[in-house]
N, C-alpha and C positions, 0 to 999 in steps of 0.2 A: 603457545607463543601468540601472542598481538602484536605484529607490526603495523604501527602508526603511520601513516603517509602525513607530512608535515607542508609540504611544498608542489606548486605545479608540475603534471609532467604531460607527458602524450601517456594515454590511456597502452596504444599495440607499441611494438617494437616492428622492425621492416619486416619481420620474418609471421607478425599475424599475431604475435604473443603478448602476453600482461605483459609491461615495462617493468612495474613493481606491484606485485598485489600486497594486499593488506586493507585497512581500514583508514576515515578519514574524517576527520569533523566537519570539511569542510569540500565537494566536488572537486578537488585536485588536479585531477584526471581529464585529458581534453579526451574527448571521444570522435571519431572521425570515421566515418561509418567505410570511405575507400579504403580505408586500411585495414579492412578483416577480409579474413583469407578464407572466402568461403560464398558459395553461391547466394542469389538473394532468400532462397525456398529457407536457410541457415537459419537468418539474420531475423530478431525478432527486437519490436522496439514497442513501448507501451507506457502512458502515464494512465495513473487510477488515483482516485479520491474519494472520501470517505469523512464527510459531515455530520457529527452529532451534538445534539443539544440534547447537554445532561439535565436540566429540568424540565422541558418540557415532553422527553422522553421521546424523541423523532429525530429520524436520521436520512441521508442518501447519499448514494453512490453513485462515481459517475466513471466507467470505464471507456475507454482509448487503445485501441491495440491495432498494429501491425506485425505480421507473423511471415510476411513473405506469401505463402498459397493463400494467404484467408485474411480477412479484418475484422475483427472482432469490435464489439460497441453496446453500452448497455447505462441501463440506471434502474438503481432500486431503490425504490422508497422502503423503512423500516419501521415500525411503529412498536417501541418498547412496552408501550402500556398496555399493548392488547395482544404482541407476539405475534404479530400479522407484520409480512411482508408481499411485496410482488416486485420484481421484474419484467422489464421490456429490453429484449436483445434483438439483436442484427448483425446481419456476416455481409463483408462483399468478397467477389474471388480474384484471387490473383493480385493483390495490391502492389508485391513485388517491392514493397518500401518508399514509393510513393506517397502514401498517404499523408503525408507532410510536417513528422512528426521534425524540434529542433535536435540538434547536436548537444545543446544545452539545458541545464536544469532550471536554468535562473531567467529564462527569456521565450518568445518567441508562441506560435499561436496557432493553433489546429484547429478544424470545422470538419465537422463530419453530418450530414442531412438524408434523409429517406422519408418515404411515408411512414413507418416505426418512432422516429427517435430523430431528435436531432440536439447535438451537442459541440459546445466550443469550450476551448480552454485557449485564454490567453495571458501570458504574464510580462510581464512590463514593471521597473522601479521596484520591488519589493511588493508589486501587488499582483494576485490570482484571480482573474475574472472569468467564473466559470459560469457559463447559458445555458437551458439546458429545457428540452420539453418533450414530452411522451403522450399524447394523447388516449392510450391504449391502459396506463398503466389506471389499476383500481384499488382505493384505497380502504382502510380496516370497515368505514361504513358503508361501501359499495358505490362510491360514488368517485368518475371517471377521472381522468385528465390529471399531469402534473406538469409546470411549467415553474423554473425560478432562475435567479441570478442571482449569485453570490460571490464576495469578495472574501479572499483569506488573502490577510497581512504577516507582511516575512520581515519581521525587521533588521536591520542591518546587525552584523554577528550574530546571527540566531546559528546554532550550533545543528548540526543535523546526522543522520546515521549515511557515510560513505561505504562502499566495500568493492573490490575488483578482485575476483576471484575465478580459478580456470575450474577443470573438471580435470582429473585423475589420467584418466583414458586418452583425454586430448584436452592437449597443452593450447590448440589453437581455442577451441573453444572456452567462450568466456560469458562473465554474468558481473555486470556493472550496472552498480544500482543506489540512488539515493532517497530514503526515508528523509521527510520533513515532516516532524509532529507537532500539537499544542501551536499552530497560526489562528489565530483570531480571525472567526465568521461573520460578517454582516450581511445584509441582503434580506432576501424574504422567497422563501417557495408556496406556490399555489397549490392544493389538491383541489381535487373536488369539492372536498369538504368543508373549503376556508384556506384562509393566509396563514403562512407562520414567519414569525418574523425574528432575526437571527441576531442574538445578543454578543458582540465582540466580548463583553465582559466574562460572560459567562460559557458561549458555545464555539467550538472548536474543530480544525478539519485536520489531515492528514493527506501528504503525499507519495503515493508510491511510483518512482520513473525509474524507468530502466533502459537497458539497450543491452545486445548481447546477443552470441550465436552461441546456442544451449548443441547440447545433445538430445537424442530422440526422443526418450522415456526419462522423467525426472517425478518427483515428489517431495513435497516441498512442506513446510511448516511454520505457520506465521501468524506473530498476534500484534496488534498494536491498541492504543488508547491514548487519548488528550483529554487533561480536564483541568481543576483545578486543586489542589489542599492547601487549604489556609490561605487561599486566593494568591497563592502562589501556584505559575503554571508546572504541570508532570504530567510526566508521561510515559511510554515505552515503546521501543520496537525490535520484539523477542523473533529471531529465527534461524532454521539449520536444514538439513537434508538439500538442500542446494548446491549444487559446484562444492569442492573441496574446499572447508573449513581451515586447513592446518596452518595459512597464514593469519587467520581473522575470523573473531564469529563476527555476525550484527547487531549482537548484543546490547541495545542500549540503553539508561535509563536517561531520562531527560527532566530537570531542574531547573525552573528559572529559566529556560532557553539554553542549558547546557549541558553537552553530555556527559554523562560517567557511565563506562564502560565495563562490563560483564564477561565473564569468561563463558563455557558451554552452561545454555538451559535446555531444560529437557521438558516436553509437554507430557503429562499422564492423562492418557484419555482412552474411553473404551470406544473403538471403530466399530463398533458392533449397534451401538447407540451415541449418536453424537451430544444429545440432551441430557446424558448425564453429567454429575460436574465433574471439569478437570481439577488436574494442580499442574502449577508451574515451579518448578525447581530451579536453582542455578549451582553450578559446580561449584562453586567459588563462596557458597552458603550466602549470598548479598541476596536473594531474590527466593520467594516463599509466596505462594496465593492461590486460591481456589477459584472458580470460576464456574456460574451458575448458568448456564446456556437459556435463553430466553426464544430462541429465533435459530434453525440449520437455514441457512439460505444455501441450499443443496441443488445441485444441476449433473448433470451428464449427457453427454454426446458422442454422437460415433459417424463422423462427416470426411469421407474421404481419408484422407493423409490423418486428419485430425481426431482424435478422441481426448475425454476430458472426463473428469470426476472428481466433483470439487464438496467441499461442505466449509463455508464460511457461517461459523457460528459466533452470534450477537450475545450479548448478556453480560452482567456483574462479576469484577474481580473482589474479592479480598484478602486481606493478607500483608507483607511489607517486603519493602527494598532500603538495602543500606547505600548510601550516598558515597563517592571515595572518600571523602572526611571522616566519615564512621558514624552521619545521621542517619538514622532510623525513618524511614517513612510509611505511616500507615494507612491504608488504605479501607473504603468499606462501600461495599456493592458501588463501584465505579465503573462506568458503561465503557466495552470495549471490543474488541471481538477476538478468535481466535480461529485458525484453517487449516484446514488436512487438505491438499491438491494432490493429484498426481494426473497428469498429462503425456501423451504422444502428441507431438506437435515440432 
């Protein structure tokens, strides 16, 4: 079963609960952080983004997190051509939800600064200006510092992956989350090593926002990608092992800025070596591709309350997806990534 959310609602009921879960083209759902029924240590809120440029093969990331005990914050720079990455992370403690993340997807503007890292995300109109600098981080020729601003454009009906979904065990617990994929990048980042400068035509970013009071131990499964075929924008955003699926996967394929919706995909991958390739399957036979790992950006921790073990792996899909029309879309080494998590937090 897909049930489609068509219309606004309040995300809790009085009693702390989904209103109505299911999926949503469109953020539906008002979210209102007083109305979950659960302490702040609970309550976790977080945007992540994820910038690549398919021809010039470089990428970065720029994470945002509130978890209640901890804050999380990071940026990594990618480099496809050489399968070098690095990372520059930072924790504060106790943030308690403070950190100033919005209620909403579509507005609203967070700063987060240390001697580590410092990073803003502000959105306003249909536009994403993301600042961002690491003095620390080093890049594939060993040479220091990254510093950039970037603007990703949302334009008005651009279609996106919604989902409000509880967990099994408890009904209070919930997991509200909006994918925006294929927004158009401009702007320019600095390495060390030189400018790069970000073609809207061509390069593409991704948002992952959420809000939600999880349960303790989860493992999660997530791939996404923006680019272009036939200079027509596509894309995806494949995931499951999260909160109970039964009313909604997040299955989406995206076309032109619009969704067509997937039933269950399954990732095949060996956890024993993430570098080898997957395939992505879909129940519903619309979805088929392999995927060549170029890059684990693999991490682990074990911080108090918190532990973490993660492996987001970068690299080329190929393969096709059928469109709900019955188009055929093919694809061949398309840059994307795909992630095994599992977390106590």
């Amino acid at each position: 079963m897909q049930t489609e959310i068509t219309a606004p609602m309040d995300l809790l009921d009085s009693q702390g609960h989904i209103t109505e879960p299911g999926w949503a083209r469109q953020p539906y759902w008002h979210y209102d952080r007083k109305q979950i029924k659960a302490g702040w240590h609970r309550i976790k809120e977080w945007d992540y983004y994820a910038i690549l440029s398919h021809d010039k093969g470089v990428g970065v990331t720029l994470t945002m997190s509130d978890l209640g005990y901890a804050g999380a914050f990071a940026i990594c720079w990618l480099d496809f051509n050489t399968g070098y990455y690095h990372q520059v992370d930072t924790m504060t403690l106790l943030p308690r939800g403070k950190t100033g993340f919005s209620a909403g997807s579509s507005d609203g503007k967070i700063v987060h600064s240390d001697k580590k890292l410092s990073i803003e995300f502000a959105c306003e109109g249909g536009l994403r200006t993301l600042r961002f600098d690491a003095p620390g981080i080093v890049d594939a020729q060993g040479k220091t510092g990254i510093s950039g601003s970037i603007v990703l454009r949302q334009p008005k009906g651009f279609e996106s992956m919604n989902i409000a979904t509880s967990w099994s065990e408890d009904r209070r617990a919930f997991y509200y989350n909006r994918k925006i994929n294929c927004m158009p990048a401009s702007g320019e980042i600095q390495t060390g090593s030189g400018r790069v400068e970000l073609d809207p035509n061509t390069d593409f970013g991704c948002l992952d926002w959420g809000r939600g009071r999880w349960t303790y131990k989860n493992r999660w499964y997530w791939s996404s990608a923006s680019g272009l075929v036939d200079n027509v924008p596509f894309g995806w955003n494949l995931g499951y092992g999260f909160s109970d699926r039964t009313p909604a996967s997040e299955n989406v394929i995206f076309y032109d800025n619009k969704a067509h919706k997937l039933q269950d995909v399954t990732f095949h991958f060996d956890a024993k070596d993430y570098m080898k390739p997957w395939r992505f399957t879909s129940s519903d036979e619309r979805l088929d591709m392999v995927f060549d790992p170029v890059m684990d950006r693999n991490s682990s921790f074990n911080v108090w309350l918190i532990r973490s073990i993660q492996h987001q792996v970068f690299g080329y899909f190929t393969g096709s997806a059928r469109l709900d029309n019955g188009t055929i879309i093919k694809i061949n080494r398309f840059p994307g990534f795909a992630e095994d998590v599992l977390n106590w937090w």
